[in-house]
GUKE-974247 format. One line per field, with one value per atom (N, C-alpha, C): residue number from 1; residue in three letters; atom name; x, y, z. Coordinates in steps of 0.1 Angstrom, whole numbers, padded with zeros to 4 digits. Example, Ala and Ser with C-alpha at 12.3 -4.5 7.8 and 13.67 -1.06 7.14 Angstrom:
2
pavo	1:1:1:2:2:2
kolza	Ala:Ala:Ala:Ser:Ser:Ser
numi	N:CA:C:N:CA:C
x	0132:0123:0132:0128:0137:0129
y	-0057:-0045:-0033:-0022:-0011:0000
z	0078:0078:0078:0071:0071:0079
//
This chain:
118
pavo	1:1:1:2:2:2:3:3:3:4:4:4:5:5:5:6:6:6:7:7:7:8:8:8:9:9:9:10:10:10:11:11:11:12:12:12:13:13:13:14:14:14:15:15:15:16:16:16:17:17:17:18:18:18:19:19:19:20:20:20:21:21:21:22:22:22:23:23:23:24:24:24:25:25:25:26:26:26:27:27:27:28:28:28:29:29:29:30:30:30:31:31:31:32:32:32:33:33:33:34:34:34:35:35:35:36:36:36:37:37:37:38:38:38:39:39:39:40:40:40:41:41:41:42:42:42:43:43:43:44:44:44:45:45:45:46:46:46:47:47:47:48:48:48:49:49:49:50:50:50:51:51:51:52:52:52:53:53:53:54:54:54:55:55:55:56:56:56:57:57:57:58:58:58:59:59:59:60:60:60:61:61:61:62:62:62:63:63:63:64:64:64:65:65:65:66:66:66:67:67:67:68:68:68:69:69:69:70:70:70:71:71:71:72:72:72:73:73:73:74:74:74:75:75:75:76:76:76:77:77:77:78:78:78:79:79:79:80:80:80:81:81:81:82:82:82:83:83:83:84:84:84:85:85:85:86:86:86:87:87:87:88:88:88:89:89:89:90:90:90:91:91:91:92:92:92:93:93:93:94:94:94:95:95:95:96:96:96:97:97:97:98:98:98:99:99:99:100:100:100:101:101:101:102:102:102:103:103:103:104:104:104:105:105:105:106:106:106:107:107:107:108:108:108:109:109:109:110:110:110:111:111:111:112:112:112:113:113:113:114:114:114:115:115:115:116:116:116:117:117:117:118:118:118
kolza	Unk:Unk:Unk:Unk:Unk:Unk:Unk:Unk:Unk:Unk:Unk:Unk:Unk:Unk:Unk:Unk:Unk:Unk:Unk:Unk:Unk:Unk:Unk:Unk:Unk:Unk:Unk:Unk:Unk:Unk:Unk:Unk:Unk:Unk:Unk:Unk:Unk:Unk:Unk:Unk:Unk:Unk:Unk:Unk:Unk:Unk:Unk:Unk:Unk:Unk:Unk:Unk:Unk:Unk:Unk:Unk:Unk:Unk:Unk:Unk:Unk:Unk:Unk:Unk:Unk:Unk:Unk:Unk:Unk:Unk:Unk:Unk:Unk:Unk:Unk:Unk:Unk:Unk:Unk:Unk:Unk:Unk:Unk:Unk:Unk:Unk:Unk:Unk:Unk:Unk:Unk:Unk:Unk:Unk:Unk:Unk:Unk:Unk:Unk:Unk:Unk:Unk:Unk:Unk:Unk:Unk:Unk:Unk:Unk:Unk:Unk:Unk:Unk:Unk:Unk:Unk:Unk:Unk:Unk:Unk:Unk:Unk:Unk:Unk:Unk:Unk:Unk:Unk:Unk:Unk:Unk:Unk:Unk:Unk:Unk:Unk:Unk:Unk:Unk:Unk:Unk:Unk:Unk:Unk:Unk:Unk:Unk:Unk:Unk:Unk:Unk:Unk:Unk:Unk:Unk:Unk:Unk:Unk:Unk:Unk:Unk:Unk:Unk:Unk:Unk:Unk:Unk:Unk:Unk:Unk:Unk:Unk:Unk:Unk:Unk:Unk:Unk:Unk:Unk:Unk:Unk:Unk:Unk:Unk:Unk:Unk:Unk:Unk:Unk:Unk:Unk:Unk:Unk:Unk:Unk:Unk:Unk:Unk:Unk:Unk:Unk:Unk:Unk:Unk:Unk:Unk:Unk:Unk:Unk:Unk:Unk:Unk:Unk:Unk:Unk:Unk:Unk:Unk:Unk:Unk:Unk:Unk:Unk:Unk:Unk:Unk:Unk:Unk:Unk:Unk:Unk:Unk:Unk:Unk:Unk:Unk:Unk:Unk:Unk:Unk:Unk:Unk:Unk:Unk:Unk:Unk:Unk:Unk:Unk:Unk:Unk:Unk:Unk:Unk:Unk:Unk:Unk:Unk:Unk:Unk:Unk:Unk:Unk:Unk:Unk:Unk:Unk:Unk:Unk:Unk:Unk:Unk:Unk:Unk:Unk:Unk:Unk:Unk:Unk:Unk:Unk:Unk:Unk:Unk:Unk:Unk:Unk:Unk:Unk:Unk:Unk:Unk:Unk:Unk:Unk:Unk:Unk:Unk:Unk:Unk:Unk:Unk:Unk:Unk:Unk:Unk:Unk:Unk:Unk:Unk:Unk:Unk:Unk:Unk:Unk:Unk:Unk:Unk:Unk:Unk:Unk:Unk:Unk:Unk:Unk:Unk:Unk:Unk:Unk:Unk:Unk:Unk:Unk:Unk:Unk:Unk:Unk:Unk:Unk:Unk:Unk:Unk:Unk:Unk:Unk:Unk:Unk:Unk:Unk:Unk:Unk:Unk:Unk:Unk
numi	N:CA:C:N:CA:C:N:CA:C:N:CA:C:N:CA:C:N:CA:C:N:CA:C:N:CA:C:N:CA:C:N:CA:C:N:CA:C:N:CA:C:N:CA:C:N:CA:C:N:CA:C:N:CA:C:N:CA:C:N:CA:C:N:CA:C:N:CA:C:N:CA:C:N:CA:C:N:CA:C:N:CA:C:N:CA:C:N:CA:C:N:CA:C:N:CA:C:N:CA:C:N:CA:C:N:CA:C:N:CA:C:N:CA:C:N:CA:C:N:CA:C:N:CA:C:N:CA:C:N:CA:C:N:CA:C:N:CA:C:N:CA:C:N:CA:C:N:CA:C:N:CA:C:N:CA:C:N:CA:C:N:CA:C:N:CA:C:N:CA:C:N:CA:C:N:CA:C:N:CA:C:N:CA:C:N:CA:C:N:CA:C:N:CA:C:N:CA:C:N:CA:C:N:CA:C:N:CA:C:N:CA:C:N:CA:C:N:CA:C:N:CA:C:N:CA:C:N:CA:C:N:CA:C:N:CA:C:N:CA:C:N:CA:C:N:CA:C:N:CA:C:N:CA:C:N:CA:C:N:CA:C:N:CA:C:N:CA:C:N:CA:C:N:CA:C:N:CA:C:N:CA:C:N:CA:C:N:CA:C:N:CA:C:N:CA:C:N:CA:C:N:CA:C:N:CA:C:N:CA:C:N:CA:C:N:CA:C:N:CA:C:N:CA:C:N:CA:C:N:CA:C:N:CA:C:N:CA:C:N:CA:C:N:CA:C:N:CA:C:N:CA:C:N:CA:C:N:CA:C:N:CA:C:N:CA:C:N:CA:C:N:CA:C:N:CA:C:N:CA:C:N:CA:C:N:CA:C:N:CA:C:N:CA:C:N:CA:C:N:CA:C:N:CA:C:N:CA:C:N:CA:C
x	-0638:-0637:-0650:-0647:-0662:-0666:-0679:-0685:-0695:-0693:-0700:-0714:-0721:-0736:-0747:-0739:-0744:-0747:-0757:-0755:-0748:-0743:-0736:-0748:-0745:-0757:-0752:-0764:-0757:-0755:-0757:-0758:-0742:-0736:-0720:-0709:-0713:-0710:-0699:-0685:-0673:-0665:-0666:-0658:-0649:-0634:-0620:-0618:-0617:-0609:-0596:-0590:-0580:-0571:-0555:-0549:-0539:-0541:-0532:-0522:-0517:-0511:-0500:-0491:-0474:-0470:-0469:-0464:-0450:-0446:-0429:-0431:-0430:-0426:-0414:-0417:-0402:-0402:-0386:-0384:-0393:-0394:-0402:-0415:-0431:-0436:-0447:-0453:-0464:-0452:-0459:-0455:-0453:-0444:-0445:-0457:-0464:-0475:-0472:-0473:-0473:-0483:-0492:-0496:-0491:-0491:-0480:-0487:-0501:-0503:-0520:-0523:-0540:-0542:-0557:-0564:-0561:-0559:-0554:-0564:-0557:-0570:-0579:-0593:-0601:-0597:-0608:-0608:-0621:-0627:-0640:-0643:-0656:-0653:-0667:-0672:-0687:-0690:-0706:-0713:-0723:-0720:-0729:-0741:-0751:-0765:-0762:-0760:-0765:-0777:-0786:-0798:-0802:-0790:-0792:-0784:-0779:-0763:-0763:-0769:-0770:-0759:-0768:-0756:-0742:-0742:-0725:-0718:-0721:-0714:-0707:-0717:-0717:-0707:-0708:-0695:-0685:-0685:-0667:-0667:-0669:-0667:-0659:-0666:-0664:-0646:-0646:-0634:-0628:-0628:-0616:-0611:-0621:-0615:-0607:-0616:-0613:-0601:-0597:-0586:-0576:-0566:-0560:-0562:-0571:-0577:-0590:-0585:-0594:-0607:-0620:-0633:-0638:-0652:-0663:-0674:-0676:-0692:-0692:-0707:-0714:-0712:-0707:-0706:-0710:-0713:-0716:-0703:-0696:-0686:-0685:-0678:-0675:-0684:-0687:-0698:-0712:-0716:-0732:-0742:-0734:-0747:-0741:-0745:-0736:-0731:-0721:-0709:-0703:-0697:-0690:-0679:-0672:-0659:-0651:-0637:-0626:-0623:-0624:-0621:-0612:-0606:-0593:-0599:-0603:-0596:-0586:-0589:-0574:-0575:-0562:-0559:-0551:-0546:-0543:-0555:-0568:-0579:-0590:-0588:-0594:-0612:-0620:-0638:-0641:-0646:-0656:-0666:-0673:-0686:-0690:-0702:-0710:-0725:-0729:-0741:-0754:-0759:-0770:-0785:-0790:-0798:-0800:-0796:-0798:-0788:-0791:-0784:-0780:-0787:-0787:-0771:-0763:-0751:-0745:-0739:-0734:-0716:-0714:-0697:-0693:-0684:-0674:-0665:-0666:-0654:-0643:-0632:-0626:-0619:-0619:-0615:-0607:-0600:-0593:-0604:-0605:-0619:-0612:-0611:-0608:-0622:-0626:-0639:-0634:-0647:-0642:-0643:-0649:-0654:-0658:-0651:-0652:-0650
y	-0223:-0237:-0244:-0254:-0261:-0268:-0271:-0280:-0293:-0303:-0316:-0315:-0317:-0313:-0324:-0337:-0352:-0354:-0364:-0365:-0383:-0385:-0398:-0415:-0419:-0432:-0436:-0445:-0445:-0458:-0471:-0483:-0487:-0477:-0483:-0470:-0461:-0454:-0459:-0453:-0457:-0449:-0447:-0436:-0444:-0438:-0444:-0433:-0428:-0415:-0413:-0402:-0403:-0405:-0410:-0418:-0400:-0395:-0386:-0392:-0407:-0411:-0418:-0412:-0419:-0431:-0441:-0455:-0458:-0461:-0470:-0487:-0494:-0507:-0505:-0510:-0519:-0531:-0533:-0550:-0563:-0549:-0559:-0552:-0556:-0544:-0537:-0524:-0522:-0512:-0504:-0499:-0484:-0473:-0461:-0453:-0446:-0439:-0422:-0414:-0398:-0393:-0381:-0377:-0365:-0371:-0363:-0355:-0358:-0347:-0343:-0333:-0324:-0324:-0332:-0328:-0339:-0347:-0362:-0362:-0365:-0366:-0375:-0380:-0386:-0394:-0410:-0413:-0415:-0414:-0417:-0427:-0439:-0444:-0443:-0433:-0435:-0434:-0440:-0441:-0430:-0427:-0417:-0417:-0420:-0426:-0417:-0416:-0410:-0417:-0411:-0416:-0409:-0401:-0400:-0397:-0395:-0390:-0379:-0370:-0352:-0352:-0360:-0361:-0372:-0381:-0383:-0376:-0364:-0358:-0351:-0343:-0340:-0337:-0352:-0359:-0359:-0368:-0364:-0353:-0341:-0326:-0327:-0324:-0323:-0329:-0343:-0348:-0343:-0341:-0336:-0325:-0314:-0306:-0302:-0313:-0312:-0324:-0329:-0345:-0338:-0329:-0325:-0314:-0309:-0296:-0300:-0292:-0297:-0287:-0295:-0290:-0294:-0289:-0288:-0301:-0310:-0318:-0319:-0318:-0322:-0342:-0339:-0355:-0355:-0366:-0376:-0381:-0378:-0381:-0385:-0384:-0389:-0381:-0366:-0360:-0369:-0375:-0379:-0369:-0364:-0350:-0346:-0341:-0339:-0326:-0326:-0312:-0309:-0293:-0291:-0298:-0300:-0305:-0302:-0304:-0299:-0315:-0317:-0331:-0333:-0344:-0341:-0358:-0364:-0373:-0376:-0392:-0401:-0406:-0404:-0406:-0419:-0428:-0437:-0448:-0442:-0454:-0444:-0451:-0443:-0441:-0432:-0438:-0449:-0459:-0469:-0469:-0471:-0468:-0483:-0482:-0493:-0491:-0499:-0499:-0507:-0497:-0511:-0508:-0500:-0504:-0488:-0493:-0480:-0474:-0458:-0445:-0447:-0455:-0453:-0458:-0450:-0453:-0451:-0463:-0456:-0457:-0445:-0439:-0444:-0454:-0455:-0446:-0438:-0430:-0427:-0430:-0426:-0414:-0408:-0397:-0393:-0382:-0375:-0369:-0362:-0353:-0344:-0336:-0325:-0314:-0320:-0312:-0296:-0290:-0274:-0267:-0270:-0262:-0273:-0273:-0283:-0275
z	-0531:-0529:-0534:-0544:-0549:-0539:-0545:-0527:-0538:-0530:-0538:-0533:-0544:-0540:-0537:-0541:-0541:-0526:-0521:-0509:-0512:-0501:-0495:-0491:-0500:-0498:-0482:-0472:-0457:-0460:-0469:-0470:-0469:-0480:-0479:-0473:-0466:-0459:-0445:-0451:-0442:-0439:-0423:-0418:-0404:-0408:-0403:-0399:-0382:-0377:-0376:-0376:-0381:-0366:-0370:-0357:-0355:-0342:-0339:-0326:-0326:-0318:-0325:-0320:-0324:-0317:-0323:-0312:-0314:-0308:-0308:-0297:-0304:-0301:-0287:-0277:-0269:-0270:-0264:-0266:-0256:-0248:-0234:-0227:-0231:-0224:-0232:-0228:-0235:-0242:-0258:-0264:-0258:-0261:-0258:-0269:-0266:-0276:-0267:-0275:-0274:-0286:-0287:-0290:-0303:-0313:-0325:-0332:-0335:-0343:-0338:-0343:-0340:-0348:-0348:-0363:-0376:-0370:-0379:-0387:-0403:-0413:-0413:-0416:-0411:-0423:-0430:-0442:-0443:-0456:-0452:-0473:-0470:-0481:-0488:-0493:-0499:-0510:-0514:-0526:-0531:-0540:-0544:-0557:-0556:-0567:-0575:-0589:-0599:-0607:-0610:-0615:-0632:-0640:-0654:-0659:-0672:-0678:-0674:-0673:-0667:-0652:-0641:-0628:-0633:-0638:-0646:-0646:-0660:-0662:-0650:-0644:-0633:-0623:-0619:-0615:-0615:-0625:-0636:-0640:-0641:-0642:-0630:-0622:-0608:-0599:-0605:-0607:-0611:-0621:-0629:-0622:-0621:-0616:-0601:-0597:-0580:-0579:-0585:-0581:-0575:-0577:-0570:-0561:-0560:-0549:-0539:-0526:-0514:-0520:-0514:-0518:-0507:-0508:-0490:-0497:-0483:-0487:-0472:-0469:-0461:-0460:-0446:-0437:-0423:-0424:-0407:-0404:-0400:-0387:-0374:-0367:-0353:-0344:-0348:-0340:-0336:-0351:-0351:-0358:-0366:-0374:-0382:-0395:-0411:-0401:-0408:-0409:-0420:-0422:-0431:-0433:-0441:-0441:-0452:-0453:-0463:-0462:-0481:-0486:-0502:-0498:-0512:-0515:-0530:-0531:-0527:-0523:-0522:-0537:-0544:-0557:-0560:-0544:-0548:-0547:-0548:-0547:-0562:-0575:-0585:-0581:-0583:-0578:-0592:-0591:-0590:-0594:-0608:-0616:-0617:-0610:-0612:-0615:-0625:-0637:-0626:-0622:-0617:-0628:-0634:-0647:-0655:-0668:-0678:-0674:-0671:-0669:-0652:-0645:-0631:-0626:-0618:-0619:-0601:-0596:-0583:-0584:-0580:-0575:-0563:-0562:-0549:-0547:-0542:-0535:-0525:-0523:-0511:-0512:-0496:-0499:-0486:-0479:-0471:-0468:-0452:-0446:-0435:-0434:-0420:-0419:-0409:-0406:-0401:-0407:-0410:-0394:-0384:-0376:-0363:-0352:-0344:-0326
//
């Protein structure tokens, strides 16, 4: 499994845990909720600095190969301390190239996360 070697900027760093609760609406009343699934996928939304055409490429290598296959990056999660984790782009949100001067380039990413070891 490839593993992303970039670290995660903390400035635009967004982590949404994942919901393992089933609800159903009544007509009258609090909702019924049960517990449906273990290990609900996390979402997490980050930026990643590239600073020359060398990490670019890099990158988009990296894409390409990985868009449909789960891969490992180190994250901060709901623990409070980077952990390993198993991550898939989310493909319905494309990453996001933004030019802030020259070669220097930042990645918005979203992605799917199930932490490896808990």
């Amino acid at each position: 499994m490839d593993e992303l070697k970039f670290c995660p900027l903390q400035e635009a760093y967004d982590f949404t845990i994942g919901n393992n609760v089933s609800e159903q609406e009544l007509e009258r009343g609090m909702p019924r909720e049960m517990i449906k699934f273990v290990g609900a996928v996390h979402q997490v939304s980050a930026q990643i600095f590239l600073k020359d055409q060398l990490e670019r490429q890099l990158f988009w290598a990296f894409y390409r190969l990985n868009q449909t296959k789960p891969w490992r990056w180190r994250l901060d999660l709901d623990g409070g301390q980077i952990e390993d984790c198993v991550c898939q782009f989310n493909n319905s949100v494309i990453p996001k190239n933004t030019l802030i001067s020259g070669a220097i380039r930042k990645i918005q990413i979203d992605i799917r996360v199930v932490p490896v070891e808990r």
